[in-house]
N, C-alpha and C positions, 0 to 999 in steps of 0.2 A: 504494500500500500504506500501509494505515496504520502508527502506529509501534508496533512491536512490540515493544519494550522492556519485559520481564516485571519485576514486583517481585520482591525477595527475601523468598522465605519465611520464614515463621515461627519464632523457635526457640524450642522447648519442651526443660526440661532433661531430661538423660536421664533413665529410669527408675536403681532401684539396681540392678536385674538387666543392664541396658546396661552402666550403668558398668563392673560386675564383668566383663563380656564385653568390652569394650576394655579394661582392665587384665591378664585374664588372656591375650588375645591380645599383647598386647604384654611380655608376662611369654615368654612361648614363643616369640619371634621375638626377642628377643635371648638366651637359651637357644641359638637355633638359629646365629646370629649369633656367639655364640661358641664355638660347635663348628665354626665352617668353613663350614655348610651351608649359604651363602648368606645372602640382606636376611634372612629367617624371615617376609617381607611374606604371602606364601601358609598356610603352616602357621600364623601368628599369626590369620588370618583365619577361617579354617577353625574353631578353636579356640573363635573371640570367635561365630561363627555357631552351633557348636553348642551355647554359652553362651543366647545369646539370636537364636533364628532370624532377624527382626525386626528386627536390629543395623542392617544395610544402609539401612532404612528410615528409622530413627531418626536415626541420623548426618546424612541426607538434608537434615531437616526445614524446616533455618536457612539451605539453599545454595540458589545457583542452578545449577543442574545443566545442562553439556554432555554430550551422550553423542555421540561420534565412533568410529564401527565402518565396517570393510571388509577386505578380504584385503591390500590394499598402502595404507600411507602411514601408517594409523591412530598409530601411535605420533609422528611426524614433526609431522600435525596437528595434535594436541592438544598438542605442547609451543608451536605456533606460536600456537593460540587461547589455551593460557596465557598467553603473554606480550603477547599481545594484550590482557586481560581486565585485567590486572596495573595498567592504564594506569586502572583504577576501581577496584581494590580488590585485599584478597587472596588467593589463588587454593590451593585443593588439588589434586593431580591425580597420577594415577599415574605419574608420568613413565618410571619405569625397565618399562612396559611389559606389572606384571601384571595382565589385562585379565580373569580372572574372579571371580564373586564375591566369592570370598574373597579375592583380591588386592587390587579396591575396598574393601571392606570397611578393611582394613589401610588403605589411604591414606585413607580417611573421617576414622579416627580420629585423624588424628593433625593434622585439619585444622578446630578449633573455635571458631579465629579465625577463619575463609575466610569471604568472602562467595562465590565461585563456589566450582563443583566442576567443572575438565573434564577429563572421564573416559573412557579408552579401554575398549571391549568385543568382546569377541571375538563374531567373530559370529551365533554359534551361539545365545550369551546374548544377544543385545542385549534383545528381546523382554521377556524376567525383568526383566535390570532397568533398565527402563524403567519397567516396574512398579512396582518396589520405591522410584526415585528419584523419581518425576515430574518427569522433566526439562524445562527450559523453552527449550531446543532439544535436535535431534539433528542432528550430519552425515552423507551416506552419501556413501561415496569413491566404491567400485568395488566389483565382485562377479566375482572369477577363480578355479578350478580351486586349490585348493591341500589338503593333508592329506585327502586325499579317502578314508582310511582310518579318518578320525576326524569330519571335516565331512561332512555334506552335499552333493549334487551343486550345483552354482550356481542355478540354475532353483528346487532345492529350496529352499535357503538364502531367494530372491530371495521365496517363496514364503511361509516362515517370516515374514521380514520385513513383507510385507504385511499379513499376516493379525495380528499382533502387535501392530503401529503403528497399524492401520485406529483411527480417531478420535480416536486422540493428540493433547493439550491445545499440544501442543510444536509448536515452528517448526521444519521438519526444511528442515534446507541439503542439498541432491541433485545429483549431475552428472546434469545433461541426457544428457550423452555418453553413457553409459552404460543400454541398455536397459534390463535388468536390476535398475539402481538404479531408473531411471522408474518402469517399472512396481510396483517393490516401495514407492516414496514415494504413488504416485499414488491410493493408497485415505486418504492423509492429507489432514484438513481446512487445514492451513496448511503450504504448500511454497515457499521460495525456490527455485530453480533456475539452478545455475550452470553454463557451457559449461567446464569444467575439460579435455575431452577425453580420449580412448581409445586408448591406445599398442596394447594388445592387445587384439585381438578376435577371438579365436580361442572364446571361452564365451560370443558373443552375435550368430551368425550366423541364428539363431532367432528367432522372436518369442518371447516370455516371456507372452503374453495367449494365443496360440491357435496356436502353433507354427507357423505361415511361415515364409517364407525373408524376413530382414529386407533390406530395400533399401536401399543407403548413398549418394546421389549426394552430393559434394562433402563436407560435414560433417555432413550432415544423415543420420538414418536415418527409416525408416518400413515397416510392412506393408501390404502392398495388397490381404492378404486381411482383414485384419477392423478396418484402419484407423486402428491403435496406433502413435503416432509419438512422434518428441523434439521436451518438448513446448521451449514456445518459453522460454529463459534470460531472467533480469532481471541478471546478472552476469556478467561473463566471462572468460578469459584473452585475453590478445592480445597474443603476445608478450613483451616486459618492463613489460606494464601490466597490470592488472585496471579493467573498464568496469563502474563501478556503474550502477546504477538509472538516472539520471540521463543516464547517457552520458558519464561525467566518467570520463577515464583518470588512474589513480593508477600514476605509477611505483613498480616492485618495486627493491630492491637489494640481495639477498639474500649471505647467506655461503653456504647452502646450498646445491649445486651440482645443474643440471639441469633437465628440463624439468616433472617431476612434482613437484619441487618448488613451481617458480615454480603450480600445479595448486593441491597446497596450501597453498599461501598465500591465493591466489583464495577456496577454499573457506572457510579462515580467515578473510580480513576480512567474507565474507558474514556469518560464524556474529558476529564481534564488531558486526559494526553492528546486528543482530538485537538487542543487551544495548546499543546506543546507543555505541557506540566508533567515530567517525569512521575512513575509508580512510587516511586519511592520515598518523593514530596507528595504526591496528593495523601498517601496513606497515612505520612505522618502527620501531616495536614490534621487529617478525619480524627487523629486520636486524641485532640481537644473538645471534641463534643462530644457531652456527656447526658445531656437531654435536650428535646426539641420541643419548644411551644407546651411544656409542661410535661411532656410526656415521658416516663421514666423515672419522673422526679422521685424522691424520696422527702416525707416531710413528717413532722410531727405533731402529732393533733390527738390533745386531750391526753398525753403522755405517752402515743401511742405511734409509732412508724408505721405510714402509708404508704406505700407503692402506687404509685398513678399508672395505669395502664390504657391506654386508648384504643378501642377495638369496633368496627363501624358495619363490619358487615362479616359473614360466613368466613372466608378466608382470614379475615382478622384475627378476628378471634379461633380459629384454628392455629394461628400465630404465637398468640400473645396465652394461648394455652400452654407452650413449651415454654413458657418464659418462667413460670410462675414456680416457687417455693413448692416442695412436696407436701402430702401431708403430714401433719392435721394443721395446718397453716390457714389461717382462716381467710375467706375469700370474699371482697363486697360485689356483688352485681348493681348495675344502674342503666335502666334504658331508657330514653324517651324516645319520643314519635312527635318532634317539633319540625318545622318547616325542611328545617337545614339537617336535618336526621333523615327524611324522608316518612311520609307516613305508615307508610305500609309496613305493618310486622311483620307478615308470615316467613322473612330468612329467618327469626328464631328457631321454625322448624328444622334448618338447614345445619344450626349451630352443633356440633357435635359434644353438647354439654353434659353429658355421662364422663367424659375424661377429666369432672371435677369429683368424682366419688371419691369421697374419703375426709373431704374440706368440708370445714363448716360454713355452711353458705349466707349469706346473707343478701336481702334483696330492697334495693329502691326505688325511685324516679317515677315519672310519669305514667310509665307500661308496667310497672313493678306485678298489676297481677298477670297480663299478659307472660310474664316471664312466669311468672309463677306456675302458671296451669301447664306452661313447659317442661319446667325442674321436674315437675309432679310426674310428667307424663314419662320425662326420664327417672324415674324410679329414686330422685335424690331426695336427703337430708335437706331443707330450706329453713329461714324464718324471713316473714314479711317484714318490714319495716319504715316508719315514717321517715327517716333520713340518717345522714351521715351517723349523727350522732349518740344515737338507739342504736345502732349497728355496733359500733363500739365500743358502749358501751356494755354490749351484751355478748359480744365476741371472746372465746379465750384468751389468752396471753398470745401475746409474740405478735411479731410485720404481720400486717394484714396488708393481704393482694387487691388494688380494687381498680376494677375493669369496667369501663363505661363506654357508650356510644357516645356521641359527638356534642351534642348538647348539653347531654347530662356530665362528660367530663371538664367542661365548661364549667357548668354550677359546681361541681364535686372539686376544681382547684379552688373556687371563689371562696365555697365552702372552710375548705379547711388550711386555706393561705398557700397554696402553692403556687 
C-alpha cells in the first residue's frame, strides 16, 4: 500500500454569515448551559445550522476529518484516535458523544486551531456528513440491532452505508469480522481492513449481498451461494497485540478494560497510521485513557465503589457482561425507554441475561418492570427498586457493577457524582 497520509486542507476564513452562525450558536448553548439544560452543544448547533445551513461545511475546510460510526464502540474510538492524532497536532472532536449534525457542528466550532477533526456519527447520518466534511478517513466498527424504533433494520443501515460511501475520496478502516460492515465498505475505492472480530452475531447470520445463510468455519465467514466472503485483513487483533501490515506485533496496555476495547484500539492505530502516526505512538498514545464520557469510571457513593458500565443494546451488553466482577458481586441494572434510548424494549429479549446467575441483582429506571418480567422469565434472583440508593443500600458488601442504557447512565453518573 502506498502511503496514504492525506494533506490538511485548506482554510478559507469564514464567510460573515458563518461567523454570525457560530456566534449565535454559541450565544444559545451557554443560555442553555445556564439554565441547567445540559453542554447546549445540540440546540447551539441547530441554531448556528439554521443561521447558515453550510456551517458544517465550512468549519470542515482547514481539518483533516475522521469520521468513526457504528452501533457499539463509536464514542470509545474516537476518543482513542484522538489521542492518537494529538501525537501530530491538535485535535477537535466530539468527545462527550453528540454525534448528529448539529452536535458536530457545535464541536467544529469551537475547534479553529485543530489540524484534525475526529468525529463520531451516528449512523443513520454518517452518509450526510461525509458529504458535508470530506473526510480523509472513515472507521466502521460494527453494525447490530439497536433503537430499531428510530434506526433502520441492520441490513438496511449496512445498505444506506454502501450506497453513501460508494466512491468516497477517504480511506475507510473496516472490520473484516463483521459482514455487514464488509459488504457496506466494499463499494469503497480505498479500504484498510482490520480482523477486530464479532462478539455478537446474532444480525449477520445472513449474507448482506444476496441473502444466504452465511458460513463461519473457524474465524472466517463466507457465502456459498453467491460467493461474498471476509475479505482478507492487513491489520489485526491478536490478543494483547495489534499485527500491522508488516507482520510487526505492537503490544497494547490499555487502562480500558476488555476485549472490545483492546478491538478498538486495533481499529484506532489502523485509522492513525493512515495520517502517518506510527503503532507504536498511537498505542502508547491510547494508554492514557482510562474512561470515556463516564464510562468505566469508578466512584464512591454512600461509602460504597461503583463501576459505571454503559450498555445500549444486545451486543452491549453481551460486552460489558465479560467485563464485570464474578460472583457474588452485586450487580445494578437501569433501563429507560426515553427518546434518545429509543423506545422500543423488546432487544431485552435478545439480552443474554442468564450469564448474571449467581449476582445479586438489583433493578431500576424507567422500564425497571419491563426488565423485570425479563430476569423472571430468565429464571434469576432480582429485587425491584426505586433508585440508586435503595439498591445500595440493600446490596451486600463489596464494588457493585452497575450497567445502564443511555439515558438512565446519564441520570445514574448525575446521581451519584461521576
Amino acid at each position: 500500500m502506498q502511503d496514504a497520509s492525506p494533506q490538511q486542507g485548506s482554510s478559507e476564513p469564514l464567510t460573515p454569515r458563518a461567523k454570525l452562525a457560530v456566534t449565535a450558536g454559541k450565544v444559545v448553548a451557554a443560555v442553555s448551559r445556564s439554565a441547567g439544560r445540559g453542554s447546549g452543544s445540540v440546540i447551539g448547533g441547530k441554531v448556528a445550522l439554521r443561521v447558515d445551513p453550510d456551517l458544517l461545511a465550512r468549519l470542515a475546510t482547514h481539518l483533516d476529518v475522521v469520521l468513526v460510526s457504528a452501533t457499539n464502540g463509536k464514542t470509545t474510538t474516537t476518543r482513542l484516535i484522538a489521542e492518537a492524532l494529538r501525537a501530530h497536532g491538535p485535535v477537535v472532536s466530539n468527545a462527550l458523544g453528540a454525534n448528529m449534525p448539529a452536535g458536530i457542528t457545535s464541536a467544529l466550532a469551537g475547534g479553529s486551531a485543530a489540524k484534525y477533526g475526529v468525529i463520531e456519527v451516528d449512523e443513520k447520518y454518517l452518509a450526510t456528513v461525509a458529504r458535508d466534511v470530506r473526510p480523509k478517513a472513515i472507521a466502521l466498527l460494527n453494525l447490530s440491532r439497536d433503537q430499531l424504533d428510530r434506526a433502520a433494520e441492520t441490513r438496511m443501515l449496512a445498505e444506506r452505508w454502501r450506497e453513501g460511501l460508494s466512491g468516497t475520496d477517504a480511506w475507510v478502516v473496516a472490520n473484516a469480522d463483521d459482514p455487514l460492515v464488509a459488504w457496506a465498505a466494499s463499494s469503497c475505492p480505498h479500504v484498510v481492513w482490520v480482523a477486530a472480530g464479532q462478539s455478537w452475531k446474532d444480525d449477520a447470520w445472513s449474507c448482506p449481498s444476496c441473502g444466504g445463510v452465511l458460513q463461519r468455519p473457524g474465524d472466517d465467514w463466507l457465502c456459498a451461494e453467491c460467493g461474498f466472503r471476509r475479505p482478507p485483513p492487513t491489520w489485526a487483533l491478536s490478543g494483547d497485540y495489534v499485527l500491522d501490515p508488516n507482520g510487526t506485533a505492537w503490544p497494547m496496555s490499555l487502562q480500558l478494560p476488555g476485549r472490545a476495547n483492546k478491538a478498538n484500539a486495533a481499529t484506532s492505530a489502523a485509522v492513525a497510521w493512515v495520517f502517518g502516526v506510527p503503532p507504536e505512538t498511537a498505542l502508547e498514545r491510547m494508554k492514557s485513557v482510562a474512561a470515556v464520557a463516564g464510562r468505566y469510571d469508578v466512584v464512591n457513593y454512600q461509602g460504597r465503589d461503583l463501576r459505571l458500565l454503559l450498555a445500549k443494546n444486545p451486543a452491549g451488553w453481551l460486552e460489558t457482561f465479560s467485563l464485570i466482577d464474578p460472583p457474588p458481586t452485586p450487580v445494578l441494572l437501569s433501563v429507560n425507554a426515553l427518546g434518545a434510548d429509543g423506545t422500543d424494549t423488546s432487544w431485552l429479549w435478545d439480552v443474554d441475561y442468564p450469564r448474571l446467575a449467581g449476582h445479586p441483582i438489583f433493578v431500576i429506571g424507567q422500564r425497571k418492570l419491563d426488565l423485570a418480567v425479563r430476569l423472571d422469565v430468565a429464571g434469576l434472583d432480582f429485587r425491584v427498586c426505586e433508585d440508586v440508593s435503595e439498591a445500595v443500600r440493600l446490596a451486600p458488601p463489596g464494588r457493585m457493577e452497575c450497567i445502564a442504557n443511555y439515558t438512565a447512565f446519564q441520570q445514574l453518573r448525575r446521581q451519584v457524582g461521576g
